[in-house]
C-alpha positions as CSV (number, residue, x, y, z in Angstrom):
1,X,-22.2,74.0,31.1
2,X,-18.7,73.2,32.5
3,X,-16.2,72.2,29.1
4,X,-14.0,69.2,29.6
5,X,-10.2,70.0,29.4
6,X,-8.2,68.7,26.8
7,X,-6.7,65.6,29.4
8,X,-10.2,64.8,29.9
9,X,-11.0,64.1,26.4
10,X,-7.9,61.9,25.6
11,X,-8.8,60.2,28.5
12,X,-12.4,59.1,27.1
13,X,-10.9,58.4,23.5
14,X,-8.2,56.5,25.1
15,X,-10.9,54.8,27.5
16,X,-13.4,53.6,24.3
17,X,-10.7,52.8,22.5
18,X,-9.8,49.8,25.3
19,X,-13.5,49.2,25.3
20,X,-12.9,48.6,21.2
21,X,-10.4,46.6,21.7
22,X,-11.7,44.4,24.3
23,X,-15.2,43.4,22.5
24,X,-12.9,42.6,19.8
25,X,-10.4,40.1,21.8
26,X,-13.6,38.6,23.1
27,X,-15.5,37.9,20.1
28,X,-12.4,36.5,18.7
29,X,-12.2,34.3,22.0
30,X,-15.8,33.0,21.2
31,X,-14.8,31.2,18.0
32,X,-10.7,30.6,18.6
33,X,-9.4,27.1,19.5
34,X,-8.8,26.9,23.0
35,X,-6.6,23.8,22.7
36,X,-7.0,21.8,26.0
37,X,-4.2,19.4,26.6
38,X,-4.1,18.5,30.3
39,X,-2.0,15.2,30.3
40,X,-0.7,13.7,27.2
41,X,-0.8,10.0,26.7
42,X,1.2,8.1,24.5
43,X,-1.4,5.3,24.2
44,X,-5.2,5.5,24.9
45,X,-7.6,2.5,25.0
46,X,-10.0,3.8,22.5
47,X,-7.7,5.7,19.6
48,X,-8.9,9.6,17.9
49,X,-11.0,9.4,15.3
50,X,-12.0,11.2,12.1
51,X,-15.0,10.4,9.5
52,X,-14.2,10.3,6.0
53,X,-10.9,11.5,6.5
54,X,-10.0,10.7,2.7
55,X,-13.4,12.5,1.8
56,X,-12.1,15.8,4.2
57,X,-8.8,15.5,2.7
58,X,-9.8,15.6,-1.0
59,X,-12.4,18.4,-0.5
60,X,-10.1,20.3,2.1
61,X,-6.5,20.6,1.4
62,X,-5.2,23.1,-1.1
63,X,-1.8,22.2,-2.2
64,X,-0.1,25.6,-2.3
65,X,1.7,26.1,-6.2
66,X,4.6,27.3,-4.5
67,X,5.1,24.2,-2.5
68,X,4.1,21.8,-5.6
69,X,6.9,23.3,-7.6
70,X,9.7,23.1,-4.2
71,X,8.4,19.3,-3.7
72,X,5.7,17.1,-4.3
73,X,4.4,14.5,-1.4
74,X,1.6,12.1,-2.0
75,X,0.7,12.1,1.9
76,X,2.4,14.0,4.6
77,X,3.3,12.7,7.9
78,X,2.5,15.0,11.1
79,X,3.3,13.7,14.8
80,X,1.2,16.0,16.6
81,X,-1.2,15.9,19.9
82,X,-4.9,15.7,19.3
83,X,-6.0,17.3,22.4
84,X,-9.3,16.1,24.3
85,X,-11.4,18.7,23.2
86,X,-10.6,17.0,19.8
87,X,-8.5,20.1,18.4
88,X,-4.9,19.6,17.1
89,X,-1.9,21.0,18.6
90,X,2.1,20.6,18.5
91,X,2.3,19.4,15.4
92,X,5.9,18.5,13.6
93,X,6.5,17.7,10.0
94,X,8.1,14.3,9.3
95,X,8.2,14.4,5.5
96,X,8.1,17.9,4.6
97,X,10.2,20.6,4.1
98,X,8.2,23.2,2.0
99,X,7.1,26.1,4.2
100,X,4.3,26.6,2.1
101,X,3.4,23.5,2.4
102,X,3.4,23.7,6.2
103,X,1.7,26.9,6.2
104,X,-1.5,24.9,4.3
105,X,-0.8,21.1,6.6
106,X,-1.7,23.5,9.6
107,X,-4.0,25.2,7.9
108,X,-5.8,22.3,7.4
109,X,-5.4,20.6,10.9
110,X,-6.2,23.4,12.8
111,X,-9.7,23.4,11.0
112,X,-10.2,19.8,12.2
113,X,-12.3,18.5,15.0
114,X,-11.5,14.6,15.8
115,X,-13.4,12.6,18.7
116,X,-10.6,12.2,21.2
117,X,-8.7,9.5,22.0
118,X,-10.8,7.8,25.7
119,X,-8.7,6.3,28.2
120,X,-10.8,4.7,31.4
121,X,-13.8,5.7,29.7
122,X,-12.7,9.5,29.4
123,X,-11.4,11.9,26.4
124,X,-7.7,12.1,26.7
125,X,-5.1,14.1,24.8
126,X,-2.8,11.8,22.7
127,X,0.3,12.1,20.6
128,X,-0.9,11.1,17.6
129,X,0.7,10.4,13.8
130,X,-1.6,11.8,11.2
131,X,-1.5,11.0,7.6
132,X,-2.5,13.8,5.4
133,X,-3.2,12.4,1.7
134,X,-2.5,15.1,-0.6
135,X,-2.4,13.5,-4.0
136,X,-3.9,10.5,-5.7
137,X,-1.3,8.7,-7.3
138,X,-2.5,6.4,-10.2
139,X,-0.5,3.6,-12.0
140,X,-0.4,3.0,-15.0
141,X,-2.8,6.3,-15.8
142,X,-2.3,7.9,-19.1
143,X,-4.0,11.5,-17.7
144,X,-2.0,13.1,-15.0
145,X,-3.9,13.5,-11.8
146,X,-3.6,16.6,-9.9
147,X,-2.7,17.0,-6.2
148,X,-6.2,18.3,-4.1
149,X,-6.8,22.1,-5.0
150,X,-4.9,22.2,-7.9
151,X,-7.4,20.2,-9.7
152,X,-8.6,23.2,-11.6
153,X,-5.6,23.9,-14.1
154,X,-5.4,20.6,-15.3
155,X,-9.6,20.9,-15.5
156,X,-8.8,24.4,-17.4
157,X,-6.0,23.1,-19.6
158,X,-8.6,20.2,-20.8
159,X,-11.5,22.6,-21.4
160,X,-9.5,24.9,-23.1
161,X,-8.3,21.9,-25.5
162,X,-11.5,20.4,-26.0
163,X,-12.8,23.9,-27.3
164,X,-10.1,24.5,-29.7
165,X,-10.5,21.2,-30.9
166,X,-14.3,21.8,-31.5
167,X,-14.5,25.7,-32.5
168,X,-11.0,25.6,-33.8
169,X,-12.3,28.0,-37.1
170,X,-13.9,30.7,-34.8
171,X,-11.1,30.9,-32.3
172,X,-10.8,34.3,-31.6
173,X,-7.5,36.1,-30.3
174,X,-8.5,36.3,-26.8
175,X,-9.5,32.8,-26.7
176,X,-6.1,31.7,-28.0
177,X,-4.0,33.7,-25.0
178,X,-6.6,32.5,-22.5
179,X,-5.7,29.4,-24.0
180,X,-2.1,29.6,-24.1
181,X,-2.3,31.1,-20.0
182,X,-4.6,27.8,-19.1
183,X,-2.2,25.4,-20.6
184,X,0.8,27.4,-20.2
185,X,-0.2,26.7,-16.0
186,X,-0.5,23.4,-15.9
187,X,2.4,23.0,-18.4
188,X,4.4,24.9,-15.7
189,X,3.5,23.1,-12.9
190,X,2.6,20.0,-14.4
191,X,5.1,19.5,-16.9
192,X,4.9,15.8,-17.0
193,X,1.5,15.9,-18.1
194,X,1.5,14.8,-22.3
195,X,-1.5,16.1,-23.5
196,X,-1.7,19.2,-22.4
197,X,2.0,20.0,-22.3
198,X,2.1,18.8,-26.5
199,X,-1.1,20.9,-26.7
200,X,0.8,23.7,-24.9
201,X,4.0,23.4,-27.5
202,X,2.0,23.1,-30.2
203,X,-0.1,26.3,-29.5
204,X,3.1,28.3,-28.7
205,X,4.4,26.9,-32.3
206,X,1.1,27.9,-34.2
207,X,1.3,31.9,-32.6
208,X,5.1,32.0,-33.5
209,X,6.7,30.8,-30.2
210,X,9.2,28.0,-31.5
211,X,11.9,28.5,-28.9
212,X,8.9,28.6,-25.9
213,X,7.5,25.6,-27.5
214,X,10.8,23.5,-27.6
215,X,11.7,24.3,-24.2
216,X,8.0,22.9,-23.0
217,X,9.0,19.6,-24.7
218,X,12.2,19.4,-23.4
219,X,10.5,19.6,-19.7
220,X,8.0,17.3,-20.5
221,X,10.6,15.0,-21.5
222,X,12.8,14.9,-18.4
223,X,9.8,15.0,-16.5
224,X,8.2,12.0,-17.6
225,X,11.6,9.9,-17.4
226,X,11.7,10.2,-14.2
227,X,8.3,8.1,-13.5
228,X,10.3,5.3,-15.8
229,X,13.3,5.9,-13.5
230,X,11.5,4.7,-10.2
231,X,12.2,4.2,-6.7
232,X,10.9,0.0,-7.5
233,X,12.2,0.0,-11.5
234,X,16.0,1.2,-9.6
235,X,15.6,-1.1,-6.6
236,X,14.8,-3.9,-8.9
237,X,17.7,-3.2,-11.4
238,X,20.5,-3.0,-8.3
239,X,19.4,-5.7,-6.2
240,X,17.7,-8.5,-8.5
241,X,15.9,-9.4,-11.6
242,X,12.3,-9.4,-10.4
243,X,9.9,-7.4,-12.0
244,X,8.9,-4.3,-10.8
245,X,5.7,-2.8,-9.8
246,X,3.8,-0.8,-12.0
247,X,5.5,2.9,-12.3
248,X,2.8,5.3,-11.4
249,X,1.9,7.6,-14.6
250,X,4.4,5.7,-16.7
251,X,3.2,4.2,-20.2
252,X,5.6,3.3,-23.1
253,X,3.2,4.4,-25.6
254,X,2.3,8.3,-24.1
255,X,6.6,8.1,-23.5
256,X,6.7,7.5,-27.6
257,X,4.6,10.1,-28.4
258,X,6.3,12.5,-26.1
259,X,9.4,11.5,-27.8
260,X,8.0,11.8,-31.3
261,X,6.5,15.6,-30.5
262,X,9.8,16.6,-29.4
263,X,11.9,16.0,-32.1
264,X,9.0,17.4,-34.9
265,X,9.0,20.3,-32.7
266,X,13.0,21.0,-32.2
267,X,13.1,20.1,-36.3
268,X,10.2,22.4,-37.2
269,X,11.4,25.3,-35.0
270,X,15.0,25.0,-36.1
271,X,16.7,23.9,-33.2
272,X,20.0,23.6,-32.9
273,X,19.8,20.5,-30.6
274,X,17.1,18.9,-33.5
275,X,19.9,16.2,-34.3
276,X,20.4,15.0,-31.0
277,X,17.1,15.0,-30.2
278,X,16.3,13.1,-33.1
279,X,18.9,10.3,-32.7
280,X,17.6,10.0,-29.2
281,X,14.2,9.5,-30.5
282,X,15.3,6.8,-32.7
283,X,17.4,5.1,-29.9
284,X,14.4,5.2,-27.8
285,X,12.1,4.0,-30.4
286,X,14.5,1.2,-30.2
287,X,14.7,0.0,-27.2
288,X,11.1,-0.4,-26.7
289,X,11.1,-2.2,-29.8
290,X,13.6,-4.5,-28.1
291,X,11.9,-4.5,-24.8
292,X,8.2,-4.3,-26.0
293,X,7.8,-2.0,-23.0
294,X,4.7,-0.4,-23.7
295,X,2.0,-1.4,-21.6
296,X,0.7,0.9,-19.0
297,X,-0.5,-1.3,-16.2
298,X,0.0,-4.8,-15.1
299,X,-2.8,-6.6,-12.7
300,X,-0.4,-8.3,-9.4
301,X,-1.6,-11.7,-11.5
302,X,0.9,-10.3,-14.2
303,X,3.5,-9.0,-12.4
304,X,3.8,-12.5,-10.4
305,X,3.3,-14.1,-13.4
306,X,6.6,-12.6,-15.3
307,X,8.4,-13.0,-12.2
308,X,7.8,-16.5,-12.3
309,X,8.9,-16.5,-16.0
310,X,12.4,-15.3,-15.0
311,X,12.6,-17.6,-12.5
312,X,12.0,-21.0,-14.9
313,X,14.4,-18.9,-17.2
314,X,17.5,-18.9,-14.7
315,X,16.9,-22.3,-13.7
316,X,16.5,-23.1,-17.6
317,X,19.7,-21.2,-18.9
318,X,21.8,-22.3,-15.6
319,X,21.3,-25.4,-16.2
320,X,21.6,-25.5,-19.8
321,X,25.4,-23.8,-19.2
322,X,26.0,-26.8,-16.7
323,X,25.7,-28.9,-19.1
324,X,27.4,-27.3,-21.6
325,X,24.5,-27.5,-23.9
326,X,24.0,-23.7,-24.9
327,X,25.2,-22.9,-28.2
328,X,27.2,-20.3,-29.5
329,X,25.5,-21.3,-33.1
330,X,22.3,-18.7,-32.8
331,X,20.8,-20.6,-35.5
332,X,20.3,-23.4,-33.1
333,X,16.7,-24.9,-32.5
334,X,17.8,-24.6,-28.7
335,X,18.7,-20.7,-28.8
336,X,15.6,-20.3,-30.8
337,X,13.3,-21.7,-28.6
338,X,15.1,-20.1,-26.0
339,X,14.7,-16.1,-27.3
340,X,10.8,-17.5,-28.3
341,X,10.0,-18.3,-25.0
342,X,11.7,-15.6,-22.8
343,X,12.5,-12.2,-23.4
344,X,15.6,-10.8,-25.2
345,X,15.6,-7.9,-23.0
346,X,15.0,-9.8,-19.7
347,X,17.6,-11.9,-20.7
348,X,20.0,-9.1,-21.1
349,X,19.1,-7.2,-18.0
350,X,19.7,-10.8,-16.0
351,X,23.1,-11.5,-17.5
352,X,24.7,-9.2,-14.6
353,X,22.6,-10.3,-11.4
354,X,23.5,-14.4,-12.9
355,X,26.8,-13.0,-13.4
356,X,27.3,-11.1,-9.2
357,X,25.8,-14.4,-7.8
358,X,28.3,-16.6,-9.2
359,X,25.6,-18.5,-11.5
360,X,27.8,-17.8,-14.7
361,X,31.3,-17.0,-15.4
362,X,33.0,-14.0,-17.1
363,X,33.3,-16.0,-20.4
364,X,29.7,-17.2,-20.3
365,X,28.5,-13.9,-20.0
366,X,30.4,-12.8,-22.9
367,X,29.1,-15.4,-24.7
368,X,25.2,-15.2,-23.9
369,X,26.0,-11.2,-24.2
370,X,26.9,-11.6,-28.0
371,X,23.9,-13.5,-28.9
372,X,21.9,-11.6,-27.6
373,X,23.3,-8.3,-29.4
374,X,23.0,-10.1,-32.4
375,X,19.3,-11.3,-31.8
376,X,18.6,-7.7,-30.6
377,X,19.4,-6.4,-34.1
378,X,17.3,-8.9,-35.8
379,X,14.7,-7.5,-33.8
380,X,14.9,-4.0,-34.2
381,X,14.6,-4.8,-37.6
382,X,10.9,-6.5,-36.9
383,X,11.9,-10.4,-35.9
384,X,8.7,-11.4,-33.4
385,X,7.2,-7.6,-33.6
386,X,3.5,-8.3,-32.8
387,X,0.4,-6.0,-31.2
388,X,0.9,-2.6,-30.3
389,X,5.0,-3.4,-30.7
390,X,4.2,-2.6,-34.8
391,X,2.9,0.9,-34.1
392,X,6.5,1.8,-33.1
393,X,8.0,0.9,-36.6
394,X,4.6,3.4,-37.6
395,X,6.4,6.1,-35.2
396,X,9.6,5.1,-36.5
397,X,9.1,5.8,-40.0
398,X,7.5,8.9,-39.5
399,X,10.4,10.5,-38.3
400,X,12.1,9.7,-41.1
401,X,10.0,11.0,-43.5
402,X,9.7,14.3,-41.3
403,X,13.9,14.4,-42.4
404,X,13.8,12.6,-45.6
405,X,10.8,12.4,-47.1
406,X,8.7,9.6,-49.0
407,X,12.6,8.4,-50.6
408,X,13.6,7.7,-46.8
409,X,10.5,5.8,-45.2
410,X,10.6,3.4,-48.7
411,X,14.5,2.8,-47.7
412,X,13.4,1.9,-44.5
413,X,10.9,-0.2,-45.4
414,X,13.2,-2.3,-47.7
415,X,15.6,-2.5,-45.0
416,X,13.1,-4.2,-42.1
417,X,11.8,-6.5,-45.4
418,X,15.1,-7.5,-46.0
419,X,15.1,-9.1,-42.3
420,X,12.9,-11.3,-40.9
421,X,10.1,-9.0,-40.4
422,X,7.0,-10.9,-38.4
423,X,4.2,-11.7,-41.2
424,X,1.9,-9.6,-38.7
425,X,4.6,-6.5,-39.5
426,X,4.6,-6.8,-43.1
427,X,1.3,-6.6,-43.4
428,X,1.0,-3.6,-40.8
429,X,4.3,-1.7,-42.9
430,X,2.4,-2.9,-46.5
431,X,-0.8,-1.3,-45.1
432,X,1.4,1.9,-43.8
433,X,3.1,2.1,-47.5
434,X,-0.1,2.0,-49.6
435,X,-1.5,4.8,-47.2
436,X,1.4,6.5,-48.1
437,X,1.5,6.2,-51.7
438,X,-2.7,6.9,-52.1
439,X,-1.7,10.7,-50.0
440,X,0.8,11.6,-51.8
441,X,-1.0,14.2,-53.8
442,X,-2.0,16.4,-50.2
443,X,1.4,15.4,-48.2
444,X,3.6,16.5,-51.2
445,X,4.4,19.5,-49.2
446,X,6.3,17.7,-46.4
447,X,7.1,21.3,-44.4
448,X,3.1,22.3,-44.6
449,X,2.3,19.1,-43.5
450,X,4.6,19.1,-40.3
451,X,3.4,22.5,-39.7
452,X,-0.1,21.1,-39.2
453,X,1.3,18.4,-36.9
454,X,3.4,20.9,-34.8
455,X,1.1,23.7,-34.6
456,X,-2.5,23.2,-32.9
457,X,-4.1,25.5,-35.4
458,X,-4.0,26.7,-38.7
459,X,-2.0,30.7,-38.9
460,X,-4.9,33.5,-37.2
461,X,-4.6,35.4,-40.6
462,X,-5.1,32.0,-42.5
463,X,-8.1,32.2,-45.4
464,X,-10.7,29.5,-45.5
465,X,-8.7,28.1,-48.1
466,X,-5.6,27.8,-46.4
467,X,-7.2,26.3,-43.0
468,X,-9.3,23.8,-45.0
469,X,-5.4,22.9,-46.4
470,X,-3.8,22.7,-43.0
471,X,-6.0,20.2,-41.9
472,X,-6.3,18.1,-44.8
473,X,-2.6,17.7,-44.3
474,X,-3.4,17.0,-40.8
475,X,-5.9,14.1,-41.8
476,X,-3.3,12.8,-44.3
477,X,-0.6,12.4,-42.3
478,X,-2.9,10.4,-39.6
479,X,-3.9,8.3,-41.5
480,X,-0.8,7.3,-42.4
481,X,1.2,7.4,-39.5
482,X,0.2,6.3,-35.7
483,X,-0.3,9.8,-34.7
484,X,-3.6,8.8,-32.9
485,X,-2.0,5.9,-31.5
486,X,0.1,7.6,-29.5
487,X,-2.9,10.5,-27.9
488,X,-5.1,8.4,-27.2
């Protein structure tokens, strides 16, 4: 038997090896895109189409955390060819920067199959702008809605709340940090998102996390202004008086009890910014009280609607100055029809666009400017407060009881009664002071009964005693105060 020299057998190795390698380039041929172009059109007589795009979009795309957090897009725009084999090919990014992001967007694409774009009755390749929705934006919704494929940790966080809420007593450790993981995500990347970021802060409080639990309410706070601070809300303040559209996510209400949360948890965890944060909650608290800003979502009836209102109110107060027949005298049945019939705050927000188009002069704006100061103080103090607008003097005197106790809400109370409180608001406040008076016994102990608004649960080592306490101070305080009023 004649042995092979050693060249010989590197040769055969070396030769099966290429044999390998090929099998494996042409397997991978038998399944890889082979994208063919030919000539591109701009145009085509019958344009590429894809079924239930939406439906492929929402079940497909898998918005990357990484490129979430860098920037957020509701629906990407692609120029790219669609090829006449219907594969995708050449694509650029119009609206995104995130490389993450691009990674998934051609991903996604390169998955796709279209029916081609037919010119002269045959499949053409065309350049072609694609719209990839990646979020479903939602006005006026009080739950946050995730972007597609991140779904899941806002799904999580919910469980995870629902079953604390339910089994609170036999929450065991591990389900609290499972807990504290599936809300700490979607806190993280969803900051913006009230109930499970307050859940979040409040589970971080009850397992001795105060400074974590501050900082979470600090971020859900600047990330909720911004939905108030829209691209329409900014457009409509700099350029005219109209109103804008609804502001996606935005609701007065869920922005009150975001504000609310924050200060009990930066006065409960001993912040040093507590003050601040408290005066700003009181400020805010204000201003919706001024504005009655609280609804959620207006139909395009409403929103026309109101901007008719302000436009019988320019042509009404114009012409009233042009005559020379608006008082000074607030006291005047004219003024009080006036503020009765249109808005305080819409009439302070159009002083300066009456003011740039020459409709009033720089002494009738200082004019109409103090009356209205002087009618906005009259209201804060519960002058026309009606509907959900009497929860926020609820909200209000909450937070000073959480600093003052029972002494300080009673002083408050007197104060608004001294005004001239709506009958609708005396009632509400009388209602809100008897509740207050019949559990005094249970919220005697004001710092146990902030704990149990702060924290989610009761202390791990807690006694049955102790956690049948926490939330019988829990109980007391909502019925009370509008605590539910603002989560639900």
């Amino acid at each position: 038997m004649k042995l092979l020299t050693h060249n010989q057998i590197s040769y055969m190795k070396t030769t099966k090896l290429i044999i390998a390698l090929f099998a494996v380039l042409l397997s991978f041929s038998s399944w890889a895109k082979i994208h063919d172009k030919g000539t591109v059109y701009k145009t085509a007589d019958i344009a590429p189409n894809f079924n239930n795009l939406g439906k492929y979009y929402e079940k497909h795309v898998k918005y990357p955390k990484a490129g979430w957090k860098e920037e957020r897009v509701g629906a990407a725009n692609l120029q790219a060819v669609i090829c006449r084999d219907g594969s995708v090919t050449d694509v650029t990014f119009v609206n995104v920067t995130s490389e993450p992001l691009k990674k998934e967007l051609l991903r996604l694409v390169d998955n796709m199959t279209w029916f081609p774009a037919y010119k002269n009755n045959k499949p053409v390749s065309v350049e072609y702008n694609i719209i990839v929705k990646l979020w479903e934006i939602r006005a006026g919704s009080y739950t946050f809605n995730a972007p597609y494929g991140l779904e899941y940790v806002t799904r999580d966080a919910r469980k995870w709340m629902k079953r604390l809420k339910k089994n609170n007593a036999d929450a065991s450790a591990d389900d609290v940090e499972t807990a504290l993981d599936a809300l700490g995500e979607s806190a993280d990347l969803f900051p913006e998102d009230a109930p499970s970021t307050i859940a979040y802060a409040r589970l971080l409080t009850a397992t001795g996390r105060g400074a974590e639990a501050v900082e979470a309410m600090d971020r859900c706070q600047s990330a909720y202004y911004k939905y108030y601070w829209s691209r329409d809300s900014v457009l409509a303040l700099l350029q005219d008086h109209t109103i804008p559209l609804n502001r996606a996510y935005w609701d007065g209400r869920v922005e009150t009890g975001i504000t609310a949360f924050r200060a009990m948890q930066h006065h409960m965890n001993g912040s040093a910014k507590a003050d601040s944060v408290y005066d700003y909650a009181m400020r805010l608290i204000d201003k919706r009280i001024i504005d009655h800003d609280i609804a959620s979502l207006k139909s395009a009836d409403q929103v026309h609607y109101a901007n008719r209102h302000i436009e019988l109110m320019t042509n009404s107060i114009v012409s009233e100055w042009s005559r020379g027949r608006i008082p000074v005298d607030r006291n005047a049945p004219s003024w009080q029809q006036t503020i009765r019939f249109y808005n305080v705050a819409t009439l302070s927000h159009s002083i300066g666009y009456w003011n740039r188009k020459g409709l009033l002069d720089n002494a009738q704006v200082s004019q109409l400017t103090s009356l209205i100061e002087q009618e906005q103080n009259e209201i804060v103090n519960g002058k026309m407060a009606k509907g959900e607008v009497k929860n926020l003097f609820g909200v209000k005197a909450m937070l000073i009881w959480m600093r003052e106790g029972n002494e300080g809400v009673k002083r408050y109370l007197a104060e608004v009664r001294q005004g001239t409180p709506s009958k609708e608001l005396l009632k509400y406040l009388d209602r809100l002071e008897k509740n207050l008076d019949s559990n005094a016994t249970v919220m005697a102990d004001r710092h146990g009964v902030m704990q149990s608004l702060v924290c989610l649960l009761p202390p791990q080592d807690a006694d049955d005693a102790a956690r049948k306490e926490f939330y019988n101070r829990r109980r007391a305080a909502e019925k009370v105060f509008p605590i539910a009023w603002m989560m639900k």
